[in-house]
C-alpha positions, -999 to 999 in steps of 0.1 A, spaced: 59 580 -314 24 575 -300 12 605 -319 28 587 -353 4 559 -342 -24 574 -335 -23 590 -371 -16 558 -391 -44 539 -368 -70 568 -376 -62 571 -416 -64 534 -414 -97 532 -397 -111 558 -421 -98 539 -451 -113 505 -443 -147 522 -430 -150 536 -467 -142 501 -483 -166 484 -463 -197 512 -468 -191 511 -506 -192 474 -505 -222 478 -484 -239 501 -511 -228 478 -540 -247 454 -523 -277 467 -513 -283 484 -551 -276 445 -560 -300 434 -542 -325 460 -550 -318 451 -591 -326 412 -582 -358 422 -568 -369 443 -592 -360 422 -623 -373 394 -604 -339 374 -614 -335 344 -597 -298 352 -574 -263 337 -579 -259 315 -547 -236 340 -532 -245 372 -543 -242 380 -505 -207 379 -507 -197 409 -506 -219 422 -475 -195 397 -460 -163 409 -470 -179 446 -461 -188 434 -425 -151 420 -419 -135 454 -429 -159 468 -403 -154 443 -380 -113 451 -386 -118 486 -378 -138 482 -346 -102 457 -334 -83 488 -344 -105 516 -329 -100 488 -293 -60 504 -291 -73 542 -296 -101 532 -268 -96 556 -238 -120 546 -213 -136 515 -198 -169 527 -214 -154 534 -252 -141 500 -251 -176 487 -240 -192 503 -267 -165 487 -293 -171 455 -280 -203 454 -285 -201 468 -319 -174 438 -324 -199 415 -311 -229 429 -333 -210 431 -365 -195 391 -358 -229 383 -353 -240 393 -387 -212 376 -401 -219 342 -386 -253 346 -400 -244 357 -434 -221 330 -435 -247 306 -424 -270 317 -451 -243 317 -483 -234 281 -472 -272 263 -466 -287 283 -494 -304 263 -515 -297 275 -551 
């Protein structure tokens, strides 16, 4: 049974780590096209990144049940804390931009 769970808590970490880098791309080449066309950018083009950090952040909650040790869970919790971080900011940002 723990075996069972350990494969369906690894395919889904490797699923959601994909969705969220793609999303991460998608929005970094959409930034890169508003700078260079030197459009002015929809109010929450940022969107995305967000939606790309929580999949991250999801992962890092399910990598905290395969943590081993006291020192893999340290580094997943600060991962956790990094990657919440970002998306307080980037939520800040969407929501007191002025556009």
């Amino acid at each position: 049974m723990r075996g069972a769970l350990s494969l369906v808590i690894e395919v889904s970490v490797l699923f959601f780590e994909v969705i969220g880098v793609i999303l991460i791309i998608f929005t970094g080449l959409k930034g890169i096209y508003i700078l260079f066309t030197k459009k002015k950018p929809k109010k929450h083009w940022l969107k995305p990144l967000l939606m790309a950090l929580s999949f991250l952040l999801f992962v890092e909650v399910l990598e905290t049940v395969m943590a081993h040790s006291l020192n893999q869970l340290l580094v997943v919790g600060v991962l956790f804390a990094l990657r919440a971080a970002m998306v307080l900011f980037i939520n800040w940002e969407i929501k007191h931009d002025g556009n």
